[in-house]
N, CA, C, O and CB atoms as a CASP TS submission, in Angstrom:
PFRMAT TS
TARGET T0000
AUTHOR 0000-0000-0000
METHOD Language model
MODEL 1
PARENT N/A
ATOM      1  N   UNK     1     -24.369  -6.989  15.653  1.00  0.00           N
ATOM      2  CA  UNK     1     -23.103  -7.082  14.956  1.00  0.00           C
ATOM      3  C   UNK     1     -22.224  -5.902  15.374  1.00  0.00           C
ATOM      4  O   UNK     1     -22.415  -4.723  15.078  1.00  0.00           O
ATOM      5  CB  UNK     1     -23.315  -7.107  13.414  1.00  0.00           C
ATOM      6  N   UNK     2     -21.009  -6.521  16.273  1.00  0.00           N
ATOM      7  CA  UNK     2     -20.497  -4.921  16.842  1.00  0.00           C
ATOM      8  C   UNK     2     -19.371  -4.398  15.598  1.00  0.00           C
ATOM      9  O   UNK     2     -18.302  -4.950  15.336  1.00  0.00           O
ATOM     10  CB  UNK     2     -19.484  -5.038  18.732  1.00  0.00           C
ATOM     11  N   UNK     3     -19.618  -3.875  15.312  1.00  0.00           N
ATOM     12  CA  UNK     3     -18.961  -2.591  14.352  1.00  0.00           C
ATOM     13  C   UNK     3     -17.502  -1.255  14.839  1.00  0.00           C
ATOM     14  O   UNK     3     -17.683  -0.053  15.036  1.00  0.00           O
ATOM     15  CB  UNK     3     -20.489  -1.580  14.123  1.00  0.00           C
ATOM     16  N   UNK     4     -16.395  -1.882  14.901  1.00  0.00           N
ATOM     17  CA  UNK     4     -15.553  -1.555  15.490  1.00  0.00           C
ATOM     18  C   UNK     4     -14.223  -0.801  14.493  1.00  0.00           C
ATOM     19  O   UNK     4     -13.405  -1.497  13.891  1.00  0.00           O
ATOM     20  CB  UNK     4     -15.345  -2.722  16.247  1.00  0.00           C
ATOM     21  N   UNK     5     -14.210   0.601  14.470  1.00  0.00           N
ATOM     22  CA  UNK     5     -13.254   1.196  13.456  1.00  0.00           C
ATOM     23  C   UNK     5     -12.322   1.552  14.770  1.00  0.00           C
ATOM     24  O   UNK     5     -12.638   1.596  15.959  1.00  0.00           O
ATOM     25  CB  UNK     5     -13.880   2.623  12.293  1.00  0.00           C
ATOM     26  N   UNK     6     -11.058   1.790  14.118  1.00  0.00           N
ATOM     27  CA  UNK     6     -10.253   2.254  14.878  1.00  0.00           C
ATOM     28  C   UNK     6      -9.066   3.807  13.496  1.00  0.00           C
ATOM     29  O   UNK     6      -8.520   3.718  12.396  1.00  0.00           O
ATOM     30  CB  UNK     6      -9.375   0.503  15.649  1.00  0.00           C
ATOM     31  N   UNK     7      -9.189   4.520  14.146  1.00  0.00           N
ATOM     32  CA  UNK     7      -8.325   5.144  13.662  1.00  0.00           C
ATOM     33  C   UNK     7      -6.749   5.591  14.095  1.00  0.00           C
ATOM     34  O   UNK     7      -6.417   5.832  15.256  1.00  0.00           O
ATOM     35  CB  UNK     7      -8.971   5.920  13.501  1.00  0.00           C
ATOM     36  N   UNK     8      -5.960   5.643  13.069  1.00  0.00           N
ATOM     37  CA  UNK     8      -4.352   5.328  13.646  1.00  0.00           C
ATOM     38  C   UNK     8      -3.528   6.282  12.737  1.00  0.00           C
ATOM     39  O   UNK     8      -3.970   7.094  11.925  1.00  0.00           O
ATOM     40  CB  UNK     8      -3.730   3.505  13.421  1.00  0.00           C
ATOM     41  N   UNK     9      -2.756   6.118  12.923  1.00  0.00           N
ATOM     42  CA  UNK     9      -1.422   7.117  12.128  1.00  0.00           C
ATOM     43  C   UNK     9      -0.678   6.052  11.488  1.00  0.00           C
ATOM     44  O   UNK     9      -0.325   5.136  12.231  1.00  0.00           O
ATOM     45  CB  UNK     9      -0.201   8.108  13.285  1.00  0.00           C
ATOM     46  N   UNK    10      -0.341   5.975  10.159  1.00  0.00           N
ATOM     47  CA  UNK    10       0.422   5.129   9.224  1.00  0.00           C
ATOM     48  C   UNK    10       1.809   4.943   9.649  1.00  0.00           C
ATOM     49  O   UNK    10       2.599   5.871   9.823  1.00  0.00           O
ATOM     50  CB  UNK    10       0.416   5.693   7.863  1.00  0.00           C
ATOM     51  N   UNK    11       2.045   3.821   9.791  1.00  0.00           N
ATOM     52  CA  UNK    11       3.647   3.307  10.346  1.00  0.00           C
ATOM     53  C   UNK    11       3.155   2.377  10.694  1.00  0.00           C
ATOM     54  O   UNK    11       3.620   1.606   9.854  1.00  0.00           O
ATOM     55  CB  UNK    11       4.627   4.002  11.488  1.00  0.00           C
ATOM     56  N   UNK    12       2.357   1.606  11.486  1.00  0.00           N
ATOM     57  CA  UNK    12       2.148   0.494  11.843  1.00  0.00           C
ATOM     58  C   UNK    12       2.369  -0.713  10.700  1.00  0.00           C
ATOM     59  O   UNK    12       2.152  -0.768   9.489  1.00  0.00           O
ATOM     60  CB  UNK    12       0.918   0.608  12.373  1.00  0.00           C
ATOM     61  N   UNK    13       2.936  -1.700  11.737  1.00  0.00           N
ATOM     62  CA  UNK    13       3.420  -2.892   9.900  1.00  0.00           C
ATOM     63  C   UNK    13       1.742  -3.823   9.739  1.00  0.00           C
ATOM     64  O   UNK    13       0.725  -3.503  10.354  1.00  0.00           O
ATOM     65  CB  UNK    13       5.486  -4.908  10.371  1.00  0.00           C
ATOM     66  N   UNK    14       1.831  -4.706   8.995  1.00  0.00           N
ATOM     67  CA  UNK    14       0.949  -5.132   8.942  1.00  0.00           C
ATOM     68  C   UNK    14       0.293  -5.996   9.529  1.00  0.00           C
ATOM     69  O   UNK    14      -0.893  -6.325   9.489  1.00  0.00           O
ATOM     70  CB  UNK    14       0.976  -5.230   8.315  1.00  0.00           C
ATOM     71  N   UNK    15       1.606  -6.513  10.362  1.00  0.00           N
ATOM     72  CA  UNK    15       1.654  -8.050  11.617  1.00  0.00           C
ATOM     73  C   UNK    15       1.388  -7.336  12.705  1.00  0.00           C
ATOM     74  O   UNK    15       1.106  -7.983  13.713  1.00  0.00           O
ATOM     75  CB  UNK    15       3.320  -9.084  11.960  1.00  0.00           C
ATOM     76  N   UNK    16       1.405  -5.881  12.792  1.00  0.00           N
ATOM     77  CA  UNK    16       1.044  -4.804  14.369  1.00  0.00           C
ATOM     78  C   UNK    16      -0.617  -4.716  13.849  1.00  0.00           C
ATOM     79  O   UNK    16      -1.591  -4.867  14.586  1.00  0.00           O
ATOM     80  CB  UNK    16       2.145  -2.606  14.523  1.00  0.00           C
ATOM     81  N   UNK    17      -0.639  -4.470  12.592  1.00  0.00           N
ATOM     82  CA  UNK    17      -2.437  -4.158  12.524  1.00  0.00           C
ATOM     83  C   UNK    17      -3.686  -5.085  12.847  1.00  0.00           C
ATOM     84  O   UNK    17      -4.764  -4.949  13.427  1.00  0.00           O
ATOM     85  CB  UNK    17      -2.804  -3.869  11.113  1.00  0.00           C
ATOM     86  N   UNK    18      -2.815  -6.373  12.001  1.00  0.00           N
ATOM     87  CA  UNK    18      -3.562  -7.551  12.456  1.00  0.00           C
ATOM     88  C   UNK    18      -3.379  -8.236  13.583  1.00  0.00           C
ATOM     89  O   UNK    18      -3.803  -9.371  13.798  1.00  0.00           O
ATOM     90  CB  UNK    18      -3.492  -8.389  11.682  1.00  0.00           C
ATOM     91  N   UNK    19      -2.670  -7.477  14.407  1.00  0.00           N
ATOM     92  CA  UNK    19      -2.599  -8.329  15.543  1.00  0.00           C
ATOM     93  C   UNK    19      -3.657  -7.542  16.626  1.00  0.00           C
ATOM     94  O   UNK    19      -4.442  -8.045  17.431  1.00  0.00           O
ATOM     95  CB  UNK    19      -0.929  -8.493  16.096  1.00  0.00           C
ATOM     96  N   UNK    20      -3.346  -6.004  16.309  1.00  0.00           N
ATOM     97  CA  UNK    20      -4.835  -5.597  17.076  1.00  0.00           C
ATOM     98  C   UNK    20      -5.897  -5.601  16.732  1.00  0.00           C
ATOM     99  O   UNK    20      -6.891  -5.645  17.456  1.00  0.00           O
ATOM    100  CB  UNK    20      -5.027  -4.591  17.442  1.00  0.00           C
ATOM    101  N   UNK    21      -5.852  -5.545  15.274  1.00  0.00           N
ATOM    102  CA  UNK    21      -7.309  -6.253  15.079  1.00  0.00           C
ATOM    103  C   UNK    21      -7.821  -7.635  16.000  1.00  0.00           C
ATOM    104  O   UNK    21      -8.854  -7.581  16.666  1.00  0.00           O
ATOM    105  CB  UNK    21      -7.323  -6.749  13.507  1.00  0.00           C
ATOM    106  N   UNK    22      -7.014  -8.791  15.947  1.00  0.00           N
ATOM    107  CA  UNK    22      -7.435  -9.620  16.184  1.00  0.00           C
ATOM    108  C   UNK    22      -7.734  -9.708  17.882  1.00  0.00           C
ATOM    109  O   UNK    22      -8.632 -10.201  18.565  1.00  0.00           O
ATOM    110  CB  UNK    22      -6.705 -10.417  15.524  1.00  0.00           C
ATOM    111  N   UNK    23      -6.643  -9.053  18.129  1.00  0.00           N
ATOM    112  CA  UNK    23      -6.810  -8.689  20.071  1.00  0.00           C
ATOM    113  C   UNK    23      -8.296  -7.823  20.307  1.00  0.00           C
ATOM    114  O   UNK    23      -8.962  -7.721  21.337  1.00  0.00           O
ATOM    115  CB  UNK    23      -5.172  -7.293  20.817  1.00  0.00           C
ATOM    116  N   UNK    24      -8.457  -7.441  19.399  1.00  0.00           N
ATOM    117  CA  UNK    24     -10.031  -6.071  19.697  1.00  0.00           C
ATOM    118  C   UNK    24     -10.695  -7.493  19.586  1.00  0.00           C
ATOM    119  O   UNK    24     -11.195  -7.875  20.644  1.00  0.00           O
ATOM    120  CB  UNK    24     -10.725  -4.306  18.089  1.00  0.00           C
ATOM    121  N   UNK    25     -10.816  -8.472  18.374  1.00  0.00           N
ATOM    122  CA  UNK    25     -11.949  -9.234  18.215  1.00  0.00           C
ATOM    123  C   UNK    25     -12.225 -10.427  19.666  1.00  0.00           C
ATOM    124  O   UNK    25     -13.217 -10.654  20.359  1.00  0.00           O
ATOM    125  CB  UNK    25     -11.689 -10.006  16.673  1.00  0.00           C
ATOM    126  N   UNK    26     -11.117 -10.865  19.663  1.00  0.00           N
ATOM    127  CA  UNK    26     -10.878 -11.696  21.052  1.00  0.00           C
ATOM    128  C   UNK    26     -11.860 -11.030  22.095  1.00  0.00           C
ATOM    129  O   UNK    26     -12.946 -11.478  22.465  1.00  0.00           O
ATOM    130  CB  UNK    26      -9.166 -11.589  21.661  1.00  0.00           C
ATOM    131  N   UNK    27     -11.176  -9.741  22.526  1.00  0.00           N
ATOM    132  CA  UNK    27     -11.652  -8.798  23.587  1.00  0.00           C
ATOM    133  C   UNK    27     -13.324  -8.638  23.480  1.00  0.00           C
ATOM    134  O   UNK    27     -14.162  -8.436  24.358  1.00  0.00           O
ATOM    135  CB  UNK    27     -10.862  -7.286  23.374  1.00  0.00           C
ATOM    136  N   UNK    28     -13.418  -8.773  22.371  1.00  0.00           N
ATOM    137  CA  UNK    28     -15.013  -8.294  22.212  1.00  0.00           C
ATOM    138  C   UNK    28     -16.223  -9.527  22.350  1.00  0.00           C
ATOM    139  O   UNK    28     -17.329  -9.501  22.888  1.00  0.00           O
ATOM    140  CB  UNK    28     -15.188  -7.595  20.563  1.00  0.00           C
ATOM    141  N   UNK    29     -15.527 -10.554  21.650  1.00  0.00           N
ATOM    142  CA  UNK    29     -16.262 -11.731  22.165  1.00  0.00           C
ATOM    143  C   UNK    29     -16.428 -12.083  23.491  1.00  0.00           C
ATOM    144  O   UNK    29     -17.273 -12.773  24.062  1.00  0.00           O
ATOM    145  CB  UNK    29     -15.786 -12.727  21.704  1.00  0.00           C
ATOM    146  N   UNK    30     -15.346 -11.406  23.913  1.00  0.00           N
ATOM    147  CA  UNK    30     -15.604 -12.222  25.282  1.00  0.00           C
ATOM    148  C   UNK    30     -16.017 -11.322  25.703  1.00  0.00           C
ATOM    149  O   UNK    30     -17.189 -11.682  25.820  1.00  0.00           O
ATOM    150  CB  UNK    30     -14.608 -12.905  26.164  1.00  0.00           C
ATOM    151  N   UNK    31     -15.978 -10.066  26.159  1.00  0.00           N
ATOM    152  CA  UNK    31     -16.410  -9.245  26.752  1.00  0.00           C
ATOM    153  C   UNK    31     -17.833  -9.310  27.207  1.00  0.00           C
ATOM    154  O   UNK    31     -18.274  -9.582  28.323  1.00  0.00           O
ATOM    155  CB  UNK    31     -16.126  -8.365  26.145  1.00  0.00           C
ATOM    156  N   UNK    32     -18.594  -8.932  25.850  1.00  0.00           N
ATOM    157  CA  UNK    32     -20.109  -8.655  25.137  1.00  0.00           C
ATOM    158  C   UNK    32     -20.702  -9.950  24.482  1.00  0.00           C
ATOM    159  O   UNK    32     -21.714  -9.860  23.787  1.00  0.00           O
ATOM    160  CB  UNK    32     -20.006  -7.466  23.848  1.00  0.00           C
ATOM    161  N   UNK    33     -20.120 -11.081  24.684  1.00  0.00           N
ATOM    162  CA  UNK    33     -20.606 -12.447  23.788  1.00  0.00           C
ATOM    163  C   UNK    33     -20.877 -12.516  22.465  1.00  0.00           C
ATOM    164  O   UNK    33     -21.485 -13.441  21.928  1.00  0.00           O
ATOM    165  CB  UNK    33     -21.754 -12.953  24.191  1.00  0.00           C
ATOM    166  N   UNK    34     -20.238 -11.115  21.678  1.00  0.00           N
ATOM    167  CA  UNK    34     -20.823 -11.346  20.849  1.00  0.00           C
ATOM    168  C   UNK    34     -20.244 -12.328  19.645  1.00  0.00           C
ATOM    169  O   UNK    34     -19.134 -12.113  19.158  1.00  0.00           O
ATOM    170  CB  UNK    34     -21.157 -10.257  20.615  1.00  0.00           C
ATOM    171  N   UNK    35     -21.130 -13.483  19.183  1.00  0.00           N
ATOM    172  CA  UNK    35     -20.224 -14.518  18.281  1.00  0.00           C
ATOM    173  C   UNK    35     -19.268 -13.828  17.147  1.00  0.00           C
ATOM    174  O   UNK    35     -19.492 -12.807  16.497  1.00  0.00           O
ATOM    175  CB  UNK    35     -21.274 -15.575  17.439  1.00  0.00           C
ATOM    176  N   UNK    36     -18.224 -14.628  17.113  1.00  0.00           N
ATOM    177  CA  UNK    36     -16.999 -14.277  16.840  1.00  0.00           C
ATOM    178  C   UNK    36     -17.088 -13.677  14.948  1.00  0.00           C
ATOM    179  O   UNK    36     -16.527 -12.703  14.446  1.00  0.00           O
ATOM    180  CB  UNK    36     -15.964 -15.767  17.262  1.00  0.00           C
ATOM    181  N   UNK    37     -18.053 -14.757  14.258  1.00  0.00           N
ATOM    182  CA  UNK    37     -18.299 -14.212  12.992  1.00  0.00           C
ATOM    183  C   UNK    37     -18.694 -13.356  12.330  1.00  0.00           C
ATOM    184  O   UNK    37     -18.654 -13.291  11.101  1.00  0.00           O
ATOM    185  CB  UNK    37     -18.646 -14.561  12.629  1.00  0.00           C
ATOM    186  N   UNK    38     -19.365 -12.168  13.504  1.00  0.00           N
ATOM    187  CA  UNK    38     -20.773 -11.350  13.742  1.00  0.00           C
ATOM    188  C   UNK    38     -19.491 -10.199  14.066  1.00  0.00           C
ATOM    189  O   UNK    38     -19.984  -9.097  13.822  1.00  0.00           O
ATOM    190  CB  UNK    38     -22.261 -11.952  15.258  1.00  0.00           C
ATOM    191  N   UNK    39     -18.139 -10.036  14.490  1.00  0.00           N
ATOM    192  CA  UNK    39     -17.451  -8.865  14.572  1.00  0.00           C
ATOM    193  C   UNK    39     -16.410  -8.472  13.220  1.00  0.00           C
ATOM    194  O   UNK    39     -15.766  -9.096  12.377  1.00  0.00           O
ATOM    195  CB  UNK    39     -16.681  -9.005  15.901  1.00  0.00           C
ATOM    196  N   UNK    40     -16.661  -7.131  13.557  1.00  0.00           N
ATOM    197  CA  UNK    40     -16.088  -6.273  12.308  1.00  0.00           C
ATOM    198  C   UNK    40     -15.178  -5.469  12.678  1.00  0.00           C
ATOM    199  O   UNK    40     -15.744  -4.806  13.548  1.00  0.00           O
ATOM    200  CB  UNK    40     -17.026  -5.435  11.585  1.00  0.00           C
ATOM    201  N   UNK    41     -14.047  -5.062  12.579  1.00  0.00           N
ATOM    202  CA  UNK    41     -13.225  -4.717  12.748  1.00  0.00           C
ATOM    203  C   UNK    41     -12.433  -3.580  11.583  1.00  0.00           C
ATOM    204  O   UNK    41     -12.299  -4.083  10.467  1.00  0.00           O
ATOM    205  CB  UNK    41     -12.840  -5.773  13.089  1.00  0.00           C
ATOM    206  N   UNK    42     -12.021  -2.449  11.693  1.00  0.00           N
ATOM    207  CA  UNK    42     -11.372  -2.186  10.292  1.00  0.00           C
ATOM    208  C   UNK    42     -10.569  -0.947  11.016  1.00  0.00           C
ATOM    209  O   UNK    42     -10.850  -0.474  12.117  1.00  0.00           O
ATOM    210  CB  UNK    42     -12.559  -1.778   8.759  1.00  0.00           C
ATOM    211  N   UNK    43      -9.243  -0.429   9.928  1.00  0.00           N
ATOM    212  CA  UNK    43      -8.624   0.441  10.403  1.00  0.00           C
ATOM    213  C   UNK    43      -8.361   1.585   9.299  1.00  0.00           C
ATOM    214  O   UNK    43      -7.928   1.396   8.162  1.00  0.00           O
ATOM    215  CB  UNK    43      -7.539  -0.154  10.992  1.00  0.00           C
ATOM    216  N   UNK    44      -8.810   3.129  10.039  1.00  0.00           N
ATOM    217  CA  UNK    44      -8.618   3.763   8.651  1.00  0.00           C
ATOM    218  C   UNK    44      -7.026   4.546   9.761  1.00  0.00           C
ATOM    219  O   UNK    44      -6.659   4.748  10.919  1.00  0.00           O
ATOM    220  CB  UNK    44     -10.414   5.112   7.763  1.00  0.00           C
ATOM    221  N   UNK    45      -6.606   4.711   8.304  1.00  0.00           N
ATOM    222  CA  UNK    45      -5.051   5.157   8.865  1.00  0.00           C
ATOM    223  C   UNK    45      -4.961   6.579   7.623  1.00  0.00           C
ATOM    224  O   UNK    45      -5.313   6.599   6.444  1.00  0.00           O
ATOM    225  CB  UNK    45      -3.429   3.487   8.590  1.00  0.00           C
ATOM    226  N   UNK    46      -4.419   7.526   8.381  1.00  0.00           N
ATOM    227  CA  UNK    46      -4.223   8.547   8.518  1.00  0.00           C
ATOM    228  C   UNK    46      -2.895   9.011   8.218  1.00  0.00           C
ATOM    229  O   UNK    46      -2.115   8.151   8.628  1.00  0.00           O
ATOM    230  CB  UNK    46      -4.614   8.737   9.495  1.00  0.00           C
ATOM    231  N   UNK    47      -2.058  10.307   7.509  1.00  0.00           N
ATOM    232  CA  UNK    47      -0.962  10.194   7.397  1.00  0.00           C
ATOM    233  C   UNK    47      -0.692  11.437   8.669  1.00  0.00           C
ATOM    234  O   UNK    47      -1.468  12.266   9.146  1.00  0.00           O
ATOM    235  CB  UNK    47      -0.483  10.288   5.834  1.00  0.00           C
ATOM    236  N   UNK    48       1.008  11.089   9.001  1.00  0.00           N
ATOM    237  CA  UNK    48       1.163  11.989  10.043  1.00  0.00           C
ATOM    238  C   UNK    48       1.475  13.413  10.161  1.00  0.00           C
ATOM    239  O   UNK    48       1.952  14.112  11.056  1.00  0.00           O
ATOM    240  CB  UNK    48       1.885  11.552  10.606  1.00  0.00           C
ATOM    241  N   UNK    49       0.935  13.677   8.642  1.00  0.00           N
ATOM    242  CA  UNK    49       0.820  15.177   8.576  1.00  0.00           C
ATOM    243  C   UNK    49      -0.505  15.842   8.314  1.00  0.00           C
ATOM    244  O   UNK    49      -0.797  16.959   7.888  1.00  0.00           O
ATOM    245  CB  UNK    49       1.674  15.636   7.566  1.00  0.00           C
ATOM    246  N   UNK    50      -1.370  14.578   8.790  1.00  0.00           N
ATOM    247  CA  UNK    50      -2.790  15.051   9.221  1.00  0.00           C
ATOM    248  C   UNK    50      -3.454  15.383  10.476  1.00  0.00           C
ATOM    249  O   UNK    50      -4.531  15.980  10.465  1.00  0.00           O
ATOM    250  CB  UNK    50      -3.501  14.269   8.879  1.00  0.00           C
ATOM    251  N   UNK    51      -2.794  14.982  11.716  1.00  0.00           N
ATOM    252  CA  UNK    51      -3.102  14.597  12.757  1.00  0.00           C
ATOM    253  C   UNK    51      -2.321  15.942  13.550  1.00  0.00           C
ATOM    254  O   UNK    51      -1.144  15.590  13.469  1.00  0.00           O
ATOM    255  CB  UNK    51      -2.704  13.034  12.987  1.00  0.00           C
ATOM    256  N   UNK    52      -2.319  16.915  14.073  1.00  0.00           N
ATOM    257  CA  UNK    52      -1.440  17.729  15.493  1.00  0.00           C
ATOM    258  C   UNK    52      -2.683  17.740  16.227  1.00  0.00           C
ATOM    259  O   UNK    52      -3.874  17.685  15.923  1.00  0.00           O
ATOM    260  CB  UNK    52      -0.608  19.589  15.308  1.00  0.00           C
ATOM    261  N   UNK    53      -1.839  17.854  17.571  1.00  0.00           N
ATOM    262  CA  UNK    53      -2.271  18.010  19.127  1.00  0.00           C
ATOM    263  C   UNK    53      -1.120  19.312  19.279  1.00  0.00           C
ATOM    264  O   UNK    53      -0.172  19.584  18.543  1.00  0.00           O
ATOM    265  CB  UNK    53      -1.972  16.312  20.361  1.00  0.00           C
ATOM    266  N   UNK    54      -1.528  19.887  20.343  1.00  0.00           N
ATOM    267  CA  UNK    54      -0.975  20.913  20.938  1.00  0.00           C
ATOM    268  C   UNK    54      -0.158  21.940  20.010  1.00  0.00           C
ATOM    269  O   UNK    54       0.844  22.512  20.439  1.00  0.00           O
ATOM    270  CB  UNK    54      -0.192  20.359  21.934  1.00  0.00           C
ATOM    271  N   UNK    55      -0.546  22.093  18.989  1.00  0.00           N
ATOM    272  CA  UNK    55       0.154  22.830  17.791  1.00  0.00           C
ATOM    273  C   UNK    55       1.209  22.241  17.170  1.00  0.00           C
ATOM    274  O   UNK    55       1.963  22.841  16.403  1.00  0.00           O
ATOM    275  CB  UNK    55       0.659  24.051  18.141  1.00  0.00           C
ATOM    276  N   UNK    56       1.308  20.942  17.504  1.00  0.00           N
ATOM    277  CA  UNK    56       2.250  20.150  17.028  1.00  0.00           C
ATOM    278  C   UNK    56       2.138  18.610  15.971  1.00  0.00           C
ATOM    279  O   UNK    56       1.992  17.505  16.494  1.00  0.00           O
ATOM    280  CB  UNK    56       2.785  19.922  18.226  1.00  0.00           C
ATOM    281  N   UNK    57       2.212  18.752  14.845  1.00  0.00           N
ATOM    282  CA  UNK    57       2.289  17.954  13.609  1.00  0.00           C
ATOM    283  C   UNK    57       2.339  16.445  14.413  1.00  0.00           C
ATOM    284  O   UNK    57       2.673  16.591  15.589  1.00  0.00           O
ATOM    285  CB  UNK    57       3.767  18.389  12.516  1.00  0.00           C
ATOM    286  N   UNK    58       2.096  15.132  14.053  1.00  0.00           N
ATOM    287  CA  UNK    58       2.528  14.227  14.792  1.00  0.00           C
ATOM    288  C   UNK    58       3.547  13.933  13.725  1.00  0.00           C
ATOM    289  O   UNK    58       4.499  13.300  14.182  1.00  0.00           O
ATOM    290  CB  UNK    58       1.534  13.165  15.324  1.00  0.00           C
ATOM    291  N   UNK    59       3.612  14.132  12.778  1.00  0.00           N
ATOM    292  CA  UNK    59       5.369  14.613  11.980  1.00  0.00           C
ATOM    293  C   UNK    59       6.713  14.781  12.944  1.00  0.00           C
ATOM    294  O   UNK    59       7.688  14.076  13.202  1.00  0.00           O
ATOM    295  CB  UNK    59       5.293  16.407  11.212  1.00  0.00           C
ATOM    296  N   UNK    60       6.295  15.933  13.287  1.00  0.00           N
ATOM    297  CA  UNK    60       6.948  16.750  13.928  1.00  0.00           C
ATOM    298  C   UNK    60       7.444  16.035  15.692  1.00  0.00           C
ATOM    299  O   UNK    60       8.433  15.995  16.424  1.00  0.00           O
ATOM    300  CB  UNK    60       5.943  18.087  13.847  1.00  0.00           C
ATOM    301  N   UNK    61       6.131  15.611  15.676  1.00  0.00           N
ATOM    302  CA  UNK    61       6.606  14.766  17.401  1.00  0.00           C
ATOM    303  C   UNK    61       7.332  13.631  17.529  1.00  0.00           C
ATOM    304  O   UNK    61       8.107  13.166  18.364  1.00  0.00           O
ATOM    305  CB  UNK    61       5.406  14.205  18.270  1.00  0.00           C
ATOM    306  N   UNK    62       6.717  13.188  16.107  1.00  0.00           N
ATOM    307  CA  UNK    62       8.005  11.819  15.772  1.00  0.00           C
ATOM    308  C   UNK    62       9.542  12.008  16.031  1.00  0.00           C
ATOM    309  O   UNK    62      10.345  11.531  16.833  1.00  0.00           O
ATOM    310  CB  UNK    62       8.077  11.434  14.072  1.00  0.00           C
ATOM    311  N   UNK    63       9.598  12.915  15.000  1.00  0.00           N
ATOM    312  CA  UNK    63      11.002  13.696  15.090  1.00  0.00           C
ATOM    313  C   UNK    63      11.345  13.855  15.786  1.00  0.00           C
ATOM    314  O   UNK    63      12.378  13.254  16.080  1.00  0.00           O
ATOM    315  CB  UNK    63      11.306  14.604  14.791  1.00  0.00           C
ATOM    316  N   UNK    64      10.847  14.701  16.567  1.00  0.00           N
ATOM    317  CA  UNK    64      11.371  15.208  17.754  1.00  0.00           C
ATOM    318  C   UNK    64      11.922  14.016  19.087  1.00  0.00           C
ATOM    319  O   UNK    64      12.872  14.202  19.847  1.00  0.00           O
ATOM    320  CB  UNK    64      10.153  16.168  18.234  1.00  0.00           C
ATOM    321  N   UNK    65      11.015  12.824  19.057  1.00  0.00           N
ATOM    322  CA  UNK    65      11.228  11.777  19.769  1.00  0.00           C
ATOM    323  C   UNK    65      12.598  11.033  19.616  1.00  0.00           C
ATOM    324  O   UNK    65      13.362  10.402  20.346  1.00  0.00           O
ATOM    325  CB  UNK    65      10.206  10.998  19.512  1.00  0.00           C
ATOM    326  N   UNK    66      12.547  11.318  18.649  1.00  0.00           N
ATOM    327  CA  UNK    66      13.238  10.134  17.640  1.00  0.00           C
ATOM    328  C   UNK    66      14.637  10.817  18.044  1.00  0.00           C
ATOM    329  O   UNK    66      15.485  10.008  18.420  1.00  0.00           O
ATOM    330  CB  UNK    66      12.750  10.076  15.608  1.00  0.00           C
ATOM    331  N   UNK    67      15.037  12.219  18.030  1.00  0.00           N
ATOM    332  CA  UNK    67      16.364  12.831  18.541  1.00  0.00           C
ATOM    333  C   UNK    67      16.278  12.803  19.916  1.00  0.00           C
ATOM    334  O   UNK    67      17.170  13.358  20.557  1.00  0.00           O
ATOM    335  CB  UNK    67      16.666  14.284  18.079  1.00  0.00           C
ATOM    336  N   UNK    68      15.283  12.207  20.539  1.00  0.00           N
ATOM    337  CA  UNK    68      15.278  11.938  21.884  1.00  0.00           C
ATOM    338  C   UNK    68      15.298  13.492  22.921  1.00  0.00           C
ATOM    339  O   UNK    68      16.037  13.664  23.891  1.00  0.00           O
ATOM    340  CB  UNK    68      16.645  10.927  22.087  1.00  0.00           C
ATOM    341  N   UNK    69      14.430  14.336  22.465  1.00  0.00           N
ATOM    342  CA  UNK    69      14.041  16.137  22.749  1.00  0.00           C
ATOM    343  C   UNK    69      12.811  15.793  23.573  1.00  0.00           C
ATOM    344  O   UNK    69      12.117  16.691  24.051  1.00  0.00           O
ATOM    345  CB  UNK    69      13.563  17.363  21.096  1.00  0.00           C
TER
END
């Protein structure tokens, strides 16, 4: 039973979550055979003032994107 978490940063809508969920499950059946009822899938989501890389908040990188910096 493949056992598949994914962890993410909160913003994603709910039609983006379930859609990679369902693309991981696709992917996995076919991949590894494993029958389709037998995969698990789940997403723990994270807020983005939990997460920095390079001394930088992913808060903060949003932002920063977002003014296009």
């Amino acid at each position: 039973m493949p056992l598949i978490q994914i962890h993410l940063a909160e913003g994603r809508t709910e039609k983006q979550k379930k859609e990679l969920m369902t693309g991981i499950t696709d992917l996995t059946e076919k991949v590894i055979g494993a029958p389709r009822d037998s995969i698990r899938v789940w997403i723990n989501e994270f807020p983005d003032t939990n997460y920095m890389a390079a001394g930088e908040l992913l808060k903060e990188k949003r932002a920063r994107l977002k003014k296009g910096k």
